[in-house]
PLY file of the C-alpha trace (Angstrom):
ply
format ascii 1.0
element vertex 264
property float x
property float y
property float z
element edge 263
property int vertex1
property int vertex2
end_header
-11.86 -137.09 -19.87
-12.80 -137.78 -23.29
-12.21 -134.90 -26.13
-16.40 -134.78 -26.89
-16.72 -134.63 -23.04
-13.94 -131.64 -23.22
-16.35 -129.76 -25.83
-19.50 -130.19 -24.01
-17.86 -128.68 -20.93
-16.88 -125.61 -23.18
-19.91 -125.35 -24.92
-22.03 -125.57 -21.54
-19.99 -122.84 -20.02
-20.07 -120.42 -22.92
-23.84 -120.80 -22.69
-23.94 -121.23 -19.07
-21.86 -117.64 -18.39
-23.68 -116.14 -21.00
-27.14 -116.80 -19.78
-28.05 -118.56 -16.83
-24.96 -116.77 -14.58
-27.01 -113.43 -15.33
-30.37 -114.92 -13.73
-29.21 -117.05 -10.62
-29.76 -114.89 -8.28
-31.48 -111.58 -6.39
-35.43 -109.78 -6.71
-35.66 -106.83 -5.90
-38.85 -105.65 -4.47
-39.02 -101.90 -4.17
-41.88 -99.88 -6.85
-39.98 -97.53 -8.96
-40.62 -94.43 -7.77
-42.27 -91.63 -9.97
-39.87 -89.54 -9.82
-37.50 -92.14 -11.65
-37.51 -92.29 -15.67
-39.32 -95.79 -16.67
-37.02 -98.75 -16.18
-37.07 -99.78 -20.12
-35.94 -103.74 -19.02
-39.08 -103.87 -16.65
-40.82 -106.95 -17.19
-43.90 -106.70 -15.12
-43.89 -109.94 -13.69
-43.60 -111.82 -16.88
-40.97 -114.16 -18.73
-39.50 -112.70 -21.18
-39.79 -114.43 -24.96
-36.63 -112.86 -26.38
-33.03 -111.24 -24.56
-30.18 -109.23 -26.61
-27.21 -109.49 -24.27
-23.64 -107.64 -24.53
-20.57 -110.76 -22.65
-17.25 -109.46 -22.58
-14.39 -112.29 -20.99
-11.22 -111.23 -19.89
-8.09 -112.98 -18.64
-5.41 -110.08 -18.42
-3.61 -109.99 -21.23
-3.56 -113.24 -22.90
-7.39 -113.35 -23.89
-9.82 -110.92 -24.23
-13.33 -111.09 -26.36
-16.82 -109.79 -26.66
-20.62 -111.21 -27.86
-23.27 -109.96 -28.88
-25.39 -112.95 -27.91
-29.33 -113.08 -29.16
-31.56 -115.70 -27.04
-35.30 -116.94 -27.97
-36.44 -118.40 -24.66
-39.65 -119.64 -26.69
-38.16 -122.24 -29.23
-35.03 -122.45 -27.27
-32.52 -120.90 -29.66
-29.44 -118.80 -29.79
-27.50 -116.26 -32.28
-24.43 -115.18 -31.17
-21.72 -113.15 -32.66
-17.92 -113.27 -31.04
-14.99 -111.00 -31.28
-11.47 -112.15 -30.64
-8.15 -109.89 -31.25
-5.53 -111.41 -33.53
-2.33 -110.09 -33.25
-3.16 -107.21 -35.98
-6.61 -107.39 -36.34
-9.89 -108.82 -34.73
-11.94 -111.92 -35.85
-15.52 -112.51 -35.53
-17.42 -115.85 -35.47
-21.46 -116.57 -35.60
-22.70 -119.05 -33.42
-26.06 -120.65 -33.87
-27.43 -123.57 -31.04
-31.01 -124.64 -32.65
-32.23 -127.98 -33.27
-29.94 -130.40 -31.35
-26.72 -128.69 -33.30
-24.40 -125.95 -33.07
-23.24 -123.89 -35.88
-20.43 -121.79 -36.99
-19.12 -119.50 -39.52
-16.77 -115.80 -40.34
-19.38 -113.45 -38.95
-18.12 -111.43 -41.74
-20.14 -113.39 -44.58
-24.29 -113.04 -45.18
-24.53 -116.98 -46.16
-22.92 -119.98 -45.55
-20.85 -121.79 -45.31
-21.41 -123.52 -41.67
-19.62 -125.61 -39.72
-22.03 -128.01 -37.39
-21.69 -130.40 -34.57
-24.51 -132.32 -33.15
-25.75 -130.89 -29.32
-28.63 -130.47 -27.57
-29.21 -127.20 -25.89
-30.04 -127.17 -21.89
-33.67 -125.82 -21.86
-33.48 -122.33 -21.75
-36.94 -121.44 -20.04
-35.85 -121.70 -16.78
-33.31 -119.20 -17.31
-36.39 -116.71 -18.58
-37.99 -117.37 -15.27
-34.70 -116.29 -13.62
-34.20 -113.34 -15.13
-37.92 -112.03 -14.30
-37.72 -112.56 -10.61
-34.62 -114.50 -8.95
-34.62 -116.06 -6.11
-32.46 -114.13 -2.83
-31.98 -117.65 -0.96
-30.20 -119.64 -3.28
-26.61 -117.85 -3.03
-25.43 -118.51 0.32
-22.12 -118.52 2.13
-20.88 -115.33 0.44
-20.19 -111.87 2.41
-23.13 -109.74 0.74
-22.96 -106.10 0.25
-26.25 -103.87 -0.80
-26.04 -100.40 -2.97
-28.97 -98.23 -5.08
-28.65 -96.19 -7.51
-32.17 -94.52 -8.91
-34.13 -97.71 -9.95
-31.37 -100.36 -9.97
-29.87 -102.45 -6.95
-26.61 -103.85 -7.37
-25.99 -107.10 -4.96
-22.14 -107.97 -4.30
-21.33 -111.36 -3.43
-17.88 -111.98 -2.12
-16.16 -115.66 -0.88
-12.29 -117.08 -0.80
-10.79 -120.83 -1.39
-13.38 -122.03 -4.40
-11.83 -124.44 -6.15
-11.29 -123.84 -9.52
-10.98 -125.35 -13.36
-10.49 -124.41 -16.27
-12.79 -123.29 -18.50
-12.22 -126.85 -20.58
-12.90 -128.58 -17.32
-9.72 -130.95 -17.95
-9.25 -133.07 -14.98
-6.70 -132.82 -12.79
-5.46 -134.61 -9.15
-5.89 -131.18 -7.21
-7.54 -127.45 -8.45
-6.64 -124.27 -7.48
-8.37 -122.57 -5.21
-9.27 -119.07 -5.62
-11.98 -116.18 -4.47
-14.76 -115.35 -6.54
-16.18 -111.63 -6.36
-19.74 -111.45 -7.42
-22.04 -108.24 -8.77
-25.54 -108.67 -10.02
-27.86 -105.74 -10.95
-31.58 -105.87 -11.42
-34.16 -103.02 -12.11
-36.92 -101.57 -10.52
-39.11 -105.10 -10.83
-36.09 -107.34 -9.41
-35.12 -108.09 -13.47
-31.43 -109.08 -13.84
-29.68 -105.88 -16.02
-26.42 -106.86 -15.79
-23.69 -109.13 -13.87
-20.43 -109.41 -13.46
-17.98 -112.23 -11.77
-13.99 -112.20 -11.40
-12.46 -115.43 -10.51
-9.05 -114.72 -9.16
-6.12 -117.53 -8.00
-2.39 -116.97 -8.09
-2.06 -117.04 -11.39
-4.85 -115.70 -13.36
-7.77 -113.98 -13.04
-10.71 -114.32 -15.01
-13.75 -111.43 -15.52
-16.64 -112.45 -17.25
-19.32 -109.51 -17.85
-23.50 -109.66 -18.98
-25.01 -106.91 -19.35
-28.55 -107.15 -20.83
-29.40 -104.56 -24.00
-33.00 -105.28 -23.99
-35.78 -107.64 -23.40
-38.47 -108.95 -25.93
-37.17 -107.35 -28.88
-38.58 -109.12 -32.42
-36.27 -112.24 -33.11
-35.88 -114.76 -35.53
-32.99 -117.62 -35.54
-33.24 -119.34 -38.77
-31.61 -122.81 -39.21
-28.93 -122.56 -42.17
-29.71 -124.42 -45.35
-28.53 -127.82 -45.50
-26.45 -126.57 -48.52
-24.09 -124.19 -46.42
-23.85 -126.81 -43.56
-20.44 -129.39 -43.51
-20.59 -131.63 -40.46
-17.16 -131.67 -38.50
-16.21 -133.90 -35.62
-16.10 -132.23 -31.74
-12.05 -133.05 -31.86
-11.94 -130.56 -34.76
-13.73 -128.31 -33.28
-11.97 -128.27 -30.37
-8.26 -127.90 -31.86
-10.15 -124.52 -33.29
-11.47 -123.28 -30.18
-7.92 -124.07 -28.26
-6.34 -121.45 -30.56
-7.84 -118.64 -28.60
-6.54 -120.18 -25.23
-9.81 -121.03 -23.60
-8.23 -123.18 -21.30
-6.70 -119.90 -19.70
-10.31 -118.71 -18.66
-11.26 -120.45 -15.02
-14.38 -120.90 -13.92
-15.72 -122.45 -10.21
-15.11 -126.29 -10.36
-18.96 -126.48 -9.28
-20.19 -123.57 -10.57
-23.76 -124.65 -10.52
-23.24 -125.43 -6.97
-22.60 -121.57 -6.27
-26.45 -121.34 -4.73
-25.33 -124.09 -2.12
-23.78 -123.47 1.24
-21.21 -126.17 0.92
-18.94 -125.43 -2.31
-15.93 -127.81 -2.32
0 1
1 2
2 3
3 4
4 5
5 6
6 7
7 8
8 9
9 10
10 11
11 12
12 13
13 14
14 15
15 16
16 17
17 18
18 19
19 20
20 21
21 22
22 23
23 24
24 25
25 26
26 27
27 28
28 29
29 30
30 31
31 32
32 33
33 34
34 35
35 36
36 37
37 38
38 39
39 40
40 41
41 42
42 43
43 44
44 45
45 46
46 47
47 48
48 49
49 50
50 51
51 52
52 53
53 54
54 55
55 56
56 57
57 58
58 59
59 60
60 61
61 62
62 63
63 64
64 65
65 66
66 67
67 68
68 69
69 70
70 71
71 72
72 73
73 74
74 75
75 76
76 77
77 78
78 79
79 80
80 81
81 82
82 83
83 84
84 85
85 86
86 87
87 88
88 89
89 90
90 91
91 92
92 93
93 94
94 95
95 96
96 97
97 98
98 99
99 100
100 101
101 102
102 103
103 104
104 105
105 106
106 107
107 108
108 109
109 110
110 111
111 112
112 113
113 114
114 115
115 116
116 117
117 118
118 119
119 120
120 121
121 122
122 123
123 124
124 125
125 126
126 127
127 128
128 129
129 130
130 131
131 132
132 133
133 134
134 135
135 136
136 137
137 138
138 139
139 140
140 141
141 142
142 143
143 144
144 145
145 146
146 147
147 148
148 149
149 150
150 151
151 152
152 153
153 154
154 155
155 156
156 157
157 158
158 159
159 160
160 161
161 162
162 163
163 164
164 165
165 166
166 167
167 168
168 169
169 170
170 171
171 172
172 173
173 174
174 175
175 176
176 177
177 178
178 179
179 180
180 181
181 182
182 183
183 184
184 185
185 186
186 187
187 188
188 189
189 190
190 191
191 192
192 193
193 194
194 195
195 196
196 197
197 198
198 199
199 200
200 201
201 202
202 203
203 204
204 205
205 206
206 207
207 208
208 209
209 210
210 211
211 212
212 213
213 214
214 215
215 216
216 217
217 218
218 219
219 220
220 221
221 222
222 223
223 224
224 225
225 226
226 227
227 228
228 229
229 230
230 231
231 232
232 233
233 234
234 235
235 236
236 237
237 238
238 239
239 240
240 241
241 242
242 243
243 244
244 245
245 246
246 247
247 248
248 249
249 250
250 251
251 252
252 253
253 254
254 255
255 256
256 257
257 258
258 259
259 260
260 261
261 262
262 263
């Protein structure tokens, strides 16, 4: 597979696992009783415009990092900042996907300067319409498990012998297979609140966490200045990323395939 095929696979899974894994799935029907404190993520039946989510990724002990990811479902951008440990301290990049490009800088400067690569963002409205009220048919196949707490229903989806990748989605002659344990939490209006998955084979396992901070909060993504902006290549880009062992995360080999009945 070519190298800019490599960094679209990477780039659609960060995004991908970030967003539209939190909204595949699960509405929840029951009224929030009165005797409950107000669900603050309720939507009441509506998309919502903005999302400020908390993603934490974990492979044991050879990768572990956080984001603080900011999405505008109405002009189809995203802000996110990432934490990675070093071995004595902790780095943090920006990430910006707006106008057919990504961008990234040290999340520890107010301006410039940017690396960019051109890309073109999935549309991100469907994974509003998701998050407001998922749909209970489309995972099927798992063993399902049910629990309540107050105003929030937690759905656990459980099923052995995926076949898996890497998160670089290099191809290979055969994949591991491996089982895939599935949580997904929505509020008193069936809106996603958090979800986690862990992707376990013999030799890794993978835990990638969204929890959702709040919904419709003011935001504004502003391009970067064409000053602060140097183009690179997606090979470039790529050596970068490989530093902090991506290709150690695994992810389904047809993860959007996870609401069929028939995953290979």
């Amino acid at each position: 597979m070519a190298v800019k095929q490599h960094f679209k696979a990477l780039v659609l899974a960060v995004v991908a696992l970030a967003l539209t894994v939190t909204g595949v799935v699960i509405a929840a029907t029951d009224s929030n009783p009165s005797s409950l404190a107000k669900d603050p993520l309720a939507l009441n039946g509506y998309p919502p415009k903005t999302a400020n989510l908390l993603i934490t990724v974990a492979t044991g002990s050879s990768l572990g990092l956080s984001a603080n990811v900011a999405v505008n479902f109405d002009n189809n951008r995203v802000d996110a900042v990432v934490r990675f440990p070093l071995v004595i301290s902790t780095a943090a990049i920006e990430l910006r996907l707006l106008n057919k490009h990504l961008y990234a800088r040290s999340a520890d400067v107010s301006s410039g300067p940017w690396l960019a690569i051109a890309y073109k963002a999935p549309a991100l409205f469907g994974v509003a319409l998701e998050l407001t009220k998922p749909d209970v048919n489309l995972l099927t196949g798992f063993t399902k498990n049910v629990t309540t707490s107050g105003y929030s229903t937690t759905y656990s989806f459980y099923r052995d012998n995926v076949a898996l990748q890497s998160l670089l989605g290099l191809t290979k002659s055969t994949s591991p297979l491996g089982s895939i344990h599935w949580t997904i939490t929505v509020g008193s209006q069936g809106e996603v609140t958090q979800s986690t998955i862990k992707v376990t084979s013999k030799k890794s396992t993978t835990t990638l966490s969204v929890t959702v901070l709040s919904y419709n909060a003011p935001l504004k993504i502003a391009t970067p200045s064409a000053n602060d902006v140097t183009p690179i290549s997606a090979k470039a880009l790529e050596r970068l990323l490989s530093a902090a062992k991506f290709t150690s995360i695994m992810i389904p080999r047809n993860f959007t395939s996870l609401s069929q009945s028939n995953i290979s």
